[in-house]
Each structure stands twice: as C-alpha cells, then as structure tokens.
C-alpha positions in Angstrom: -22.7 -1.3 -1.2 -23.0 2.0 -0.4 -26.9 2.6 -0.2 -27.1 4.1 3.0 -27.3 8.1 3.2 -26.2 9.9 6.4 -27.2 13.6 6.8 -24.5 15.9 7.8 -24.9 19.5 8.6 -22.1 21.7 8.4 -21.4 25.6 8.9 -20.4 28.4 5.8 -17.5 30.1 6.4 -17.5 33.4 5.8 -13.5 34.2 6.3 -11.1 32.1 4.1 -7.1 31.9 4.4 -4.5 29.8 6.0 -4.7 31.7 9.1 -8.5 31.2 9.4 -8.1 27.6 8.2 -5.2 27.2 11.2 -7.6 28.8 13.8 -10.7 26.6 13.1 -8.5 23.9 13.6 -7.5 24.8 16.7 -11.1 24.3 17.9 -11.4 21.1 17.0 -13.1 22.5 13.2 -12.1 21.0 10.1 -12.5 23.3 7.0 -13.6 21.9 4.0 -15.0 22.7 0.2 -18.7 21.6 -1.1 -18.4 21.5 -5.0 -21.6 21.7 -6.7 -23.0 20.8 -9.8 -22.4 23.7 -11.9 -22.6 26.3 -9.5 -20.3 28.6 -7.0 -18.2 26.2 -4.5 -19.2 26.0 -0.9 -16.6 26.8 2.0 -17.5 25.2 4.3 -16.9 23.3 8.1 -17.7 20.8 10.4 -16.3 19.7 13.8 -13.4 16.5 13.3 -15.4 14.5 15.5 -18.6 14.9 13.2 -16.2 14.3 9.7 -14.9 11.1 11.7 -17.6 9.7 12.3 -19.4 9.9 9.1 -15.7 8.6 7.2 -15.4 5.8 10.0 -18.6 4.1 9.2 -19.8 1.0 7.4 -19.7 2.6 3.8 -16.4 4.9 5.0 -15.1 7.0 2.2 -18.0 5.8 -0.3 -20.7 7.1 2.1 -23.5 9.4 0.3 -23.8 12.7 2.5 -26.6 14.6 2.8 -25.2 18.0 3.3 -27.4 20.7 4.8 -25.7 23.8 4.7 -26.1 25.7 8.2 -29.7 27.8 7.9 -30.8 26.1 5.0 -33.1 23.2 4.2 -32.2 21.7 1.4 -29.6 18.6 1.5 -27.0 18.1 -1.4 -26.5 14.6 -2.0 -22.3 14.4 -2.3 -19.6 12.5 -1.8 -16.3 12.7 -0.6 -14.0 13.9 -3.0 -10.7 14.6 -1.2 -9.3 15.2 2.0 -5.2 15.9 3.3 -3.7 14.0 6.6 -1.3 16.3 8.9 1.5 14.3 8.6 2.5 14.1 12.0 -0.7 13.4 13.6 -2.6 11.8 11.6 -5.4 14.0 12.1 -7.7 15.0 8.5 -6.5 18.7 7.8 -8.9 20.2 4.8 -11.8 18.0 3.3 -13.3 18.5 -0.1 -17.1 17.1 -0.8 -18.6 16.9 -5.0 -22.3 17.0 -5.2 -23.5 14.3 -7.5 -27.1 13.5 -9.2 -28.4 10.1 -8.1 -29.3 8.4 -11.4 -26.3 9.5 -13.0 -23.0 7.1 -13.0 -20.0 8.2 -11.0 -16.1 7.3 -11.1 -14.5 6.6 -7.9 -11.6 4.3 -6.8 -12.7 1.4 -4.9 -10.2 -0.9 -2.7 -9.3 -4.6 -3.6 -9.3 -7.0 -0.7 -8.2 -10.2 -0.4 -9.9 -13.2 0.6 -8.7 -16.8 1.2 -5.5 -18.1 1.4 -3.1 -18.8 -1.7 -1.6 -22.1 -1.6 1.6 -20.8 -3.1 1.9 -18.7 -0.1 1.6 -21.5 2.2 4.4 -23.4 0.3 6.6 -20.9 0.9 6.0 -18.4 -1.7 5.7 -14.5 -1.6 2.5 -13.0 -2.1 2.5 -9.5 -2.9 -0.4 -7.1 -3.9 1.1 -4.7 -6.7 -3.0 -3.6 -7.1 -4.8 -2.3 -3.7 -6.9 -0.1 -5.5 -9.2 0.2 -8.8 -11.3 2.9 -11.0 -15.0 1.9 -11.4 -18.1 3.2 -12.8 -21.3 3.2 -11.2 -24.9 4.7 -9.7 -23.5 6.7 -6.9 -26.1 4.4 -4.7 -24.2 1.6 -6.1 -21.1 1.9 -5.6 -19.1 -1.4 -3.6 -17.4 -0.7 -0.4 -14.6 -3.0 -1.1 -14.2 -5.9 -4.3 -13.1 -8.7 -2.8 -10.5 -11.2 -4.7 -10.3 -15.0 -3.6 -6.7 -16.1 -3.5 -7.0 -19.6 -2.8 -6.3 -21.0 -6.7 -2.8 -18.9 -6.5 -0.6 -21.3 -7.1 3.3 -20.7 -6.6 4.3 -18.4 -9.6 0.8 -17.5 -10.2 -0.9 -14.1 -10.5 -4.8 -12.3 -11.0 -5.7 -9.6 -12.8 -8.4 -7.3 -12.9 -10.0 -9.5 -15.2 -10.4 -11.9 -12.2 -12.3 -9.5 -10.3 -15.7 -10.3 -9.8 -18.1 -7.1 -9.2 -21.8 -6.5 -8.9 -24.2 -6.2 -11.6 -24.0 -1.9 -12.2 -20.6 -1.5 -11.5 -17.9 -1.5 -14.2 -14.0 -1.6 -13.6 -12.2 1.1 -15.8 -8.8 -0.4 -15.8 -7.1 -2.5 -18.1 -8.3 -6.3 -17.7 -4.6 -7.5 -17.6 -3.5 -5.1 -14.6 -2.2 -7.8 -12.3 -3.2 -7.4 -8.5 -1.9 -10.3 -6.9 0.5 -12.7 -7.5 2.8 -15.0 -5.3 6.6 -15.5 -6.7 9.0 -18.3 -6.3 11.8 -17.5 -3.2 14.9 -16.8 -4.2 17.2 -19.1 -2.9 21.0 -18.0 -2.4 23.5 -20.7 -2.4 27.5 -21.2 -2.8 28.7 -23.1 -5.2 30.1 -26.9 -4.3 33.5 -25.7 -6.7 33.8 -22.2 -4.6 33.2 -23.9 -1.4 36.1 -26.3 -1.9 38.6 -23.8 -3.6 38.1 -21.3 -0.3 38.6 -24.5 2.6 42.1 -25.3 0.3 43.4 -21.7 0.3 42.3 -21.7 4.1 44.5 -25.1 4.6 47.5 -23.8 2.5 48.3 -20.7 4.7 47.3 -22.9 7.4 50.3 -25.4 7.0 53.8 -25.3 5.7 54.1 -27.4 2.4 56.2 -30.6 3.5 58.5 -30.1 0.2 59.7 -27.2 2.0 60.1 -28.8 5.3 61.8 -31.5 3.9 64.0 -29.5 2.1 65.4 -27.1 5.1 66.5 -30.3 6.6 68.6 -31.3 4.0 70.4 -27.9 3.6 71.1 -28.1 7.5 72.5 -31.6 7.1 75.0 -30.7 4.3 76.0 -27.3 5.9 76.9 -29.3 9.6 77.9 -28.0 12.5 79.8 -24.6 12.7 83.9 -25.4 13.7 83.5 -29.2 12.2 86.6 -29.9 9.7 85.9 -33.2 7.5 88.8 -35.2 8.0 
C-alpha cells in the first residue's frame, strides 16, 4: 500500500528544448514536468540518481512525492505520471509528475502478480499471463503496490479473471470482471498418423527392392532367347 510519502526536491528550469534537455542529461540531470492541479505546468529536474532512488523503492512507481520546488517551501503531493526509457540504455530519459489532492480517488494501473503454483502447470500445461496489469480506483494513500492472484486452483484448461482478483477494502478494479489474466492450456501434441506412417516405410521398401515379378520375368526372356550362334537342331 502506498502510504508512505518521500520528499523530493527538485530544480525549475528556466531554459527548455531538446538541446537543453540533451545537455542536462549529460550531467547526470533528468528533466521532467510537474503538472498541477489547475494551474501552469512545472519544468522541472532532478539528478537520475535522486529519480532512481525514489522509483526503486518499496512503493516504486505508486510512491506519493512530496515535491518542493527549488527556493520554495511548500511540497506538492504527486505522483508519477509518466516517464520514457532511452532505448539503448535503459537509462529514464524525461519524467512527468501530476499533483493530486489526498482525499480525492485517483486512477492508476496497478500490476498483477502471481502467487502459488497452478497444478495444471505442473502436469504439463502452459501457463500464460495475457493480464499483467489493471485500472483501479482509489485514495491516492491507498493505492496497492501489486494485487496478488493465487494460481494454485488452476487446473489444466482453466483460467481467472479479474473477477478473481481479490483487492483491499477502498480500491476498485475498473476493468471488465470477465478480462481473463491467467490461464494454463492443454499442450499440443503433434503426432503422425499409424496409416501415413506405414504408407511412407512401403514406398521406402518399393524403390528399395526390385519387384520379384520382374525378376522372374527377365529370366525367362533370357532362357527362350539362348545363347547367341546356337541353331536348334
């Protein structure tokens, strides 16, 4: 549950663009966007290892920041809205934070984990996930870090939906109660027909051996033809 709140300072920028955004970076600076609550957006920025370390802790992305904008007092309860990867290395490019208001709901996705172990799967079946994430509503306070989802009634050829998800009193899942989220299907099993089988070894053996017929019959031409220069007398 995400009820702790970590204080995070961070700087205004005053120069925007690509080619400011591509220098900060440089330096280790990560620049970012605070949204507000019906005011003027924020640029702002804050060094990677600070950003890291607030995203990498026991709440992660469901953390409540208290942003204090460099020179100022006042702390802005938000959340993290956003953020882009470079896709090469890995490293979080541009970050975007929303203000929120305590004691009033908020809609975030939450990730599904799963728990136990399905005895389909151990059978020999195929689990697979088609749900790792879902919409909820709740307190911002309140929102779960993770809704866990016990696996180990999943029979082979069974499935749960979102319906099967239990969650905490104040939270509500927006998405339909028949999304499945797991479910573990029978193996496929690939196999040759007996009738196939037996057609392929004969058409192997025929062009393996001569058909005695036919030997039999070259004998009996060579025997009527005899030797060449023999006159019956």
């Amino acid at each position: 549950m995400a009820g702790e709140r970590i204080r995070v300072e961070v700087q205004q920028r005053e120069l925007l663009g690509s080619a400011e955004s591509r220098r900060l970076r440089k330096q280790g600076i990560i620049p970012g966007v605070l949204y507000g609550r019906g005011r003027k957006p924020h640029a702002i920025a804050i060094a990677e290892r600070d950003l890291r370390r607030v995203l990498s802790g026991e709440h992660g992305l469901h953390a409540i920041l208290d942003v204090v904008l460099e020179g100022q007092k006042t702390a802005h309860a938000s959340i993290l809205k956003d953020y882009q990867q470079d896709p090469l290395r890995g490293r979080i490019s541009h970050f975007d934070l929303q203000e929120v208001r305590l004691d009033q709901p908020i809609t975030v996705q939450v990730v599904v984990e799963l728990v136990g172990e399905s005895p389909g799967d151990k059978a020999g079946g195929v689990l697979s996930q088609a749900t790792r994430e879902v919409n909820v509503e709740a307190l911002p306070m309140e929102v779960p870090d993770r809704l866990e989802l016990d696996v180990s009634s999943l029979g082979m050829g069974d499935s749960l939906r979102v319906s099967d998800l239990v969650v905490p009193a104040g939270v509500t899942v927006l998405d339909d109660p028949e999304l499945v989220i797991v479910g573990v299907a029978t193996p496929t099993l690939v196999v040759e027909p007996e009738e196939e089988l037996a057609e392929e070894e004969g058409e192997e053996a025929a062009e393996g051996e001569a058909p005695e017929g036919a030997a039999a019959g070259a004998e009996s031409e060579e025997s009527a033809a005899g030797e060449p220069g023999t006159v019956e007398g």
